[in-house]
N, C-alpha and C positions, 0 to 999 in steps of 0.2 A: 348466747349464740343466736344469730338472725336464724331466722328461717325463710327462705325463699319460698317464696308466691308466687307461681309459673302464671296462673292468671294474671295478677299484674302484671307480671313482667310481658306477658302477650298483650296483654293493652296496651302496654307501653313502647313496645314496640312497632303495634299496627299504626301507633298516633305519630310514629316517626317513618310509617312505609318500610318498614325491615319487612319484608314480606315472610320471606325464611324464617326469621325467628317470632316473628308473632304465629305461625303457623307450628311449627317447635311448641312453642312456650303453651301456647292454649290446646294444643293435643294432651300434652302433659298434664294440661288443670283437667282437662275432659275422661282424660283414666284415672282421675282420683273422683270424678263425677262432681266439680265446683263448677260447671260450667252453665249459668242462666240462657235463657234465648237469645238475649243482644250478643253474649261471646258465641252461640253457635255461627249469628250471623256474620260475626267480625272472623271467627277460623273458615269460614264457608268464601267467604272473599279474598281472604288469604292463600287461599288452597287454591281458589282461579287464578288468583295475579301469577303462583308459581308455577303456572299449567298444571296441578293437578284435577284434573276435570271432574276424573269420577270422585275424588273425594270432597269438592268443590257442590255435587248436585246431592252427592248423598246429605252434606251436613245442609245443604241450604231446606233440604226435607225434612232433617231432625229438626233444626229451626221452627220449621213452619210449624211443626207439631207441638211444640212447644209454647208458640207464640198460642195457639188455638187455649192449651193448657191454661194460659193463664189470661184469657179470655179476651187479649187481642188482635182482633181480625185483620184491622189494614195489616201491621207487620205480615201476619201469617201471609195474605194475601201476595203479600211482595216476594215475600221468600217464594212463594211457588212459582213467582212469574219469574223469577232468575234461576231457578232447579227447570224449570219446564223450557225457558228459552236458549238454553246454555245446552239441553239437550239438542233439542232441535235443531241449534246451528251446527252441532257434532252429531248431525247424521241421526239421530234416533229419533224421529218424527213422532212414534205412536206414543213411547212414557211421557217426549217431551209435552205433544199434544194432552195425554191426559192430566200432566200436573197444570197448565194453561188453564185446560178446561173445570178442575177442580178449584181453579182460585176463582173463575169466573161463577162458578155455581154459590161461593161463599160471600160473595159479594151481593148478587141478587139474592140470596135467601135472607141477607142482613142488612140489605135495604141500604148499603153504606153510602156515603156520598165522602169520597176521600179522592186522594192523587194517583192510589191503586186503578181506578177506573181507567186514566188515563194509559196506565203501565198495561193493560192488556188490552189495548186497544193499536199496542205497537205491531204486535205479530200480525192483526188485519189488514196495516199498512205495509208491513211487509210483502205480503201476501199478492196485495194490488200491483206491488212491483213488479214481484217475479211476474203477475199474468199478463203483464204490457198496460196495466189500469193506472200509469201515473196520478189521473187528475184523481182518481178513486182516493189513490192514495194521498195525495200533496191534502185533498179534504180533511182525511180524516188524520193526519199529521198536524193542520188547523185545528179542529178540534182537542188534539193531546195538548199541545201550546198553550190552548186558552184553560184547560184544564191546571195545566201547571201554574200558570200565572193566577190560578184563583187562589190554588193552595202553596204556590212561594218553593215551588218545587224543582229546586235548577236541574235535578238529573233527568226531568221530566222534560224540563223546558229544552234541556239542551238537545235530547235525543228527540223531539217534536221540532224543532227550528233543524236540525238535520236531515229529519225525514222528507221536511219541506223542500230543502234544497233539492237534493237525491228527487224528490218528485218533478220540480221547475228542468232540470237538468234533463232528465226522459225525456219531456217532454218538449226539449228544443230551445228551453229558454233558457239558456246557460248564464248569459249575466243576469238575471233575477238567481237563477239556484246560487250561482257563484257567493253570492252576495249574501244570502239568507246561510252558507255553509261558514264566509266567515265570520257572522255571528255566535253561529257553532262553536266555531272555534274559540271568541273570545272570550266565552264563559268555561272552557277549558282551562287556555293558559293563564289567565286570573285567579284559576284554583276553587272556581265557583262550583265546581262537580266532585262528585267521587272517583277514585283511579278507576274502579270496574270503567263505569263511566266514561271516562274521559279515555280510557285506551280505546274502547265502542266508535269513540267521535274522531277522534284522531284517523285512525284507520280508512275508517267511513269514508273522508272527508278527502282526507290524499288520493285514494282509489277513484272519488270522482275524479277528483283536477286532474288526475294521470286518464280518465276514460274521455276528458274535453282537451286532450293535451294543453293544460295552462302548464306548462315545466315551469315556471315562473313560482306558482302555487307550490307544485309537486316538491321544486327545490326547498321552499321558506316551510313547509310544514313538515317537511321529513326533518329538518335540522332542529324545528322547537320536538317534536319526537323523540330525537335521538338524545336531546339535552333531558327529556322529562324522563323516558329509560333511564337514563344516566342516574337519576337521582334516585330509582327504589332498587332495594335489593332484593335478585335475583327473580326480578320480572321475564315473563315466559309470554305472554300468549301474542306481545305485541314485538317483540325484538326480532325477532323472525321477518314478517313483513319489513320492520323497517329498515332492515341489510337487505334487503333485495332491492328495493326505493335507493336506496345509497348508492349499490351498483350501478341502476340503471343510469342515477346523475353523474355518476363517476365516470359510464363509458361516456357518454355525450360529452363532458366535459373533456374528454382524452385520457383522464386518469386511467387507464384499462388495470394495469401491475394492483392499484388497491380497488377498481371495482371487480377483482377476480379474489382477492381476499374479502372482500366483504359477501359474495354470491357463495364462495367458500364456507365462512362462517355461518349464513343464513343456513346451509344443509344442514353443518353440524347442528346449530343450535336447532331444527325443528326435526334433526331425524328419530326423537323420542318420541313426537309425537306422529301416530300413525294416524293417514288421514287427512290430514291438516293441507287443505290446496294452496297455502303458500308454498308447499316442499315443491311442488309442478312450477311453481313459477319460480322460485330460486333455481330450480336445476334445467330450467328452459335459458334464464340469464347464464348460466355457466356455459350452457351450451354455445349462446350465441358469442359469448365473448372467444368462444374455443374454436369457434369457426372462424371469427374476422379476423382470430392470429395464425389461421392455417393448419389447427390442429383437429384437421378432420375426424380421426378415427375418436378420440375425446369427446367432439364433439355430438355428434352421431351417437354415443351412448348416451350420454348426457340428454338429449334430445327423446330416445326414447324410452328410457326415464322418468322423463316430465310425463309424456302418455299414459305409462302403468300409474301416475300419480293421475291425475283426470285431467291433464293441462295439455290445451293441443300444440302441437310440435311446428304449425305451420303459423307464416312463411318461413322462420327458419330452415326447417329441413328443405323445403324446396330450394332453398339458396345456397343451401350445402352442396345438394343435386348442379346447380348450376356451376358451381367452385368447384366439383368433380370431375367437370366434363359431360355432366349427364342430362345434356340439355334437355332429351323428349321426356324424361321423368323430371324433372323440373316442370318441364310447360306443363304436364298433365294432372301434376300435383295441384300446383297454383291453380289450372282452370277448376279443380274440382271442388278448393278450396274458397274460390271466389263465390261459385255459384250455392255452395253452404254456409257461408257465413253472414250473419243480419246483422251481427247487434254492430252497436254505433259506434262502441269503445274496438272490436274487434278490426271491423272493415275497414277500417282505413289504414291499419297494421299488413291487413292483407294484400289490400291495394298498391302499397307500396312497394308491396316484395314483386305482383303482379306487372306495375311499368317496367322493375329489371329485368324480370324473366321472359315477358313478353318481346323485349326489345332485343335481346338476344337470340330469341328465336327469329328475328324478321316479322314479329306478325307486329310492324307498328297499328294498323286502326287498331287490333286487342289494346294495345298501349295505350294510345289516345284514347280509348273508351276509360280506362281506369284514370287518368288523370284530370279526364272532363267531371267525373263523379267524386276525385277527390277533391275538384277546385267545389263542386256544390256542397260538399261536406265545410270548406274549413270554409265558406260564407259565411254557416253559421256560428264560427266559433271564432273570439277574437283572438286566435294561436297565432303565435309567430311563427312556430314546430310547425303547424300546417301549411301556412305560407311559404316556407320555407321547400316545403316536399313539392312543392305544386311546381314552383317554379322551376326546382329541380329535373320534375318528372316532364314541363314542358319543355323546358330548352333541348333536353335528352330526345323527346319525340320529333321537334324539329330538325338536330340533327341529322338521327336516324331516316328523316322523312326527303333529306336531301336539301335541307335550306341553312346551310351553315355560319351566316351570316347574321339571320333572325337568330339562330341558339345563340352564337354567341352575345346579343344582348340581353335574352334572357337567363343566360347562362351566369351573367355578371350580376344580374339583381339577385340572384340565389344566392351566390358566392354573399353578396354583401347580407341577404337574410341570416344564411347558417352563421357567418363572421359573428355578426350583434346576440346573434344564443349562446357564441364561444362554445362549437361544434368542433374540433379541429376535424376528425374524420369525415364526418362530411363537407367542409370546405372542401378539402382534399382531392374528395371524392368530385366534387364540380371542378375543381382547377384538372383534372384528369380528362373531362369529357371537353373545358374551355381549349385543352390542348390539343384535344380531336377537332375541334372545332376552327380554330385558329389553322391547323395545320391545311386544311379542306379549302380553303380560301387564301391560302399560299403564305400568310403570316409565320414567320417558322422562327423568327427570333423569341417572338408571343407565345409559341409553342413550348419550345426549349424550358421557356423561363417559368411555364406553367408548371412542365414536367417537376423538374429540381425543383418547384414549389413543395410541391406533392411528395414526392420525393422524398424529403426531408422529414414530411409528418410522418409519413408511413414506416419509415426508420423509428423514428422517434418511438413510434406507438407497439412497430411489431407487429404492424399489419401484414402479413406476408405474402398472401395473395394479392392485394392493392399492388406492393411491392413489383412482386412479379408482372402485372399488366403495364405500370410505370413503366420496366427494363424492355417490355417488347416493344413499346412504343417508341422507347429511346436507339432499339434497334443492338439490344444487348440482354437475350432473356435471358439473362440470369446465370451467373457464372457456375463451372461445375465445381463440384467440391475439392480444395487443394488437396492434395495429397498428407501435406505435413499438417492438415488440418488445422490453417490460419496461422504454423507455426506453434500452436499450445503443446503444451506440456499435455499426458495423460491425465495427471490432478488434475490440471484445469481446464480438461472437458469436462472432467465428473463437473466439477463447479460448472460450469456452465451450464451442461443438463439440467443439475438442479436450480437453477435460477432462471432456468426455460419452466419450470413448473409451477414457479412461483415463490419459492422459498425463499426464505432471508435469511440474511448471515449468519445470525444464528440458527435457525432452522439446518442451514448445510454442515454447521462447524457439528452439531448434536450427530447428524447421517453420517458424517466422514472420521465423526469423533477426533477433530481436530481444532484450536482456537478461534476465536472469532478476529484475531489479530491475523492469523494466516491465512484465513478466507479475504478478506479485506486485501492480503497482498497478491494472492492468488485474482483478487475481481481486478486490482487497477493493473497487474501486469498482462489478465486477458483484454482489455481497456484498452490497452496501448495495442498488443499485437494485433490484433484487428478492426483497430482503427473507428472504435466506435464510443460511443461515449454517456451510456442510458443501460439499463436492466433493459429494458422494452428494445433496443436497438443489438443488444448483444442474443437476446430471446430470438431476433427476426434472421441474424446469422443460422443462429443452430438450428433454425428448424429449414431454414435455407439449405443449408450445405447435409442433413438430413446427419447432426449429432443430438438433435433431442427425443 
């Protein structure tokens, strides 16, 4: 009769990324007490990848104790700098700081000259970060690099060539960081680092290119992300972030119906973890897409949400304020928000909520001041995302400013920037102002055909409010609710509702406890009676005619 080896078998599965069950198998060897220091280290990485944290820093301590035991220091060394760092970025500053500083004291007392040096010399650079010390930092990130390359150390080399970036990037010089992050990366996807590792970089690395809006970037690295997820099982600490990154691509791209399932799934997946400031910005993206389909009161919770999670709510909320009706708490949100916000990734998020709210109110010079400061912003960034906003936010101010003629040529170079990003909502959103614009200078056929441009996306998308400014312009706000309600059947409002929330076929057939064949005749016979022809177009009825 075999007798199974939980030890092996956890080696054997950490060497295959089964997270789960090398994490299983080697607890199993560790209550029978077969477990050396290298499996504490290998159950201690295991226990991150599946987010369990505390059990994650606890064994990376039994490790280090162990490593000491059998009178290995670098090891030891390292384990305290992953028990110590892994604190620290989960909020416990003081244990984390003193296992840092305990690995730091073992190093100088033993005189070492190893790749450890390098590893705690990360949290310093971190540190220069947060204080606004790029160059502090991008230095001593140089130094970690050179360290790794003596001793052949890719998880060193990779996280010192990141840190560089992240420093060049603060500091304004976005195509140098850019360039030094995708190096970063290529010692990633070549497999040249460890998973801890490489989820650190991954992460890292998208959150720049999302803070210099390169979407270009943000697109191609959320996708080799989602493909490296794909491959370990039951990975946790980075799945989370990367549904939210997927949303955000999915609204820009128009997908809204799966960027609200994947902001979805990003809750569920990090609501275990308490804490974790991805859950504020997965439930900020919920918010936002809950707002541009009209679903105010959704939204608005959703929104503040994200706040009790530590994630600010604005512009969003303020644009909620303004789709309310509630223009003076709009403007005064936005001015207060303008005047508190510095960082670099933040203010131009702001600024752009700042040209609509401004312009709405009449205060065009506030407007023109926010789009003269975002044209200085995306100077320095080679974004087309930015370009795109500027010329948005100027044709808008000409408009407004009473020169309808100048918007509308600028209003066409927008149109063609958002076009080449395959934005459909904001193309949209320009053919709507091109159509204010054209109307103001007597063009009314240009007009017409901007509207029904627009028109059509907004349907499409289920943008509902859009919708609604379209009809007034068209000089038809918005019809009142039929009575026989579009003609449906009872059942097939239930379905309908449910497919205003997002659910799918089967999701509704499971609610109504009924087939997935009869939901399907129920969606193409609500299809036909009102005359639309998209989930996202039958969503923008119901919440229209006020059935969802």
């Amino acid at each position: 009769m075999t007798t199974i080896d939980p030890r092996m078998q956890g080696r054997e599965a950490y060497e295959r990324l089964a997270w789960r069950d090398a994490y299983e198998q080697l607890s199993a060897a560790d209550r029978q007490g077969q477990l050396e220091a290298d499996d504490l280290d290998r159950m201690a990485r295991a226990a991150y990848l599946i987010g369990a944290i505390d059990a994650a820093t606890g064994t990376w301590e039994r490790a280090h104790h162990a490593f000491l035991k059998r009178g290995e220091a670098a090891p030891a060394v390292r384990c305290a700098f992953w028990a110590g760092l892994t604190l620290v970025l989960h909020g416990e500053h003081a244990r984390g700081g003193g296992w840092l500083a305990r690995a730091q004291n073992i190093l100088e007392n033993t005189a070492l000259d190893c790749a450890e040096e390098g590893y705690l010399r990360i949290p310093m650079a971190l540190q220069a970060l947060d204080r606004g010390d790029p160059e502090a930092a991008r230095r001593s990130c140089v130094e970690i690099t050179e360290i790794a390359d003596r001793f052949d150390d890719a998880d060193l080399r990779a996280l010192g060539t990141l840190g560089q970036g992240q420093a060049l990037v603060a500091q304004g010089r976005a195509a140098q960081g850019v360039a030094m992050l995708d190096e970063a990366m290529v010692a990633v996807t070549t497999g040249e680092v460890s998973p801890v590792t490489a989820g650190i970089v991954y992460c890292a690395v998208i959150l720049a290119c999302r803070g210099i809006f390169d979407l270009g970037r943000v697109q191609e690295w959320t996708a080799a992300l989602s493909r490296w997820c794909a491959t370990q099982q039951d990975l946790k600490p980075y799945r989370g972030q990367c549904l939210v990154h997927r949303s955000e691509i999915m609204q820009l791209r128009g997908e809204w119906a799966d960027a609200m399932d994947e902001a979805r799934q990003a809750c569920e997946h990090l609501s275990d973890r308490p804490g974790d400031p991805v859950m504020g910005m997965a439930l900020y993206q919920r918010a936002e897409l809950f707002r541009l389909r009209g679903d105010f009161s959704r939204a608005e919770s959703y929104y503040r949400e994200a706040i009790d999670r530590g994630h600010p709510a604005q512009p969003g909320l303020a644009l909620l304020r303004l789709a309310q009706g509630r223009l003076d708490d709009a403007a005064a949100a936005i001015r207060r928000t303008v005047e508190e916000t510095e960082g670099a990734e933040e203010r131009p998020r702001v600024l752009v909520g700042c040209v609509e709210i401004e312009l709405a109110a009449g205060a065009v010079e506030n407007a023109q001041a926010a789009v003269d400061e975002l044209a200085k912003i995306a100077a320095g960034f080679d974004s087309p995302y930015l370009r795109a906003v500027v010329a948005n936010g100027h044709g808008s101010v000409l408009l407004a400013a009473g020169e309808p003629e100048g918007a509308c040529a600028v209003l066409r170079g927008a149109w063609v920037a958002w076009h080449e990003i395959d934005a459909p909502y904001e193309t949209a959103r320009v053919r709507l102002q091109m159509a204010r614009a054209c109307r103001r200078i007597g063009d009314h056929d240009t007009a017409e055909m901007e509207l029904e441009a627009a028109r059509r996306v907004f349907e499409q998308l289920g943008a509902v409010p859009a919708l609604k400014e379209v009809r007034q312009l068209m000089g038809r706000a918005g019809r009142a609710p039929h009575p026989s309600r579009g003609g449906l059947t009872p059942r097939e409002v239930e379905v309908l509702r449910l497919i205003a929330t997002g659910a799918s076929n089967r999701e509704i057939a499971d609610r109504l406890v009924i087939s997935d064949k009869t939901v399907a005749r129920h969606v193409s016979n609500m299809f036909t009676k009102l005359g639309v022809s998209s989930r996202a177009a039958a969503t923008a009825y119901a919440y229209e005619h006020d059935l969802a």
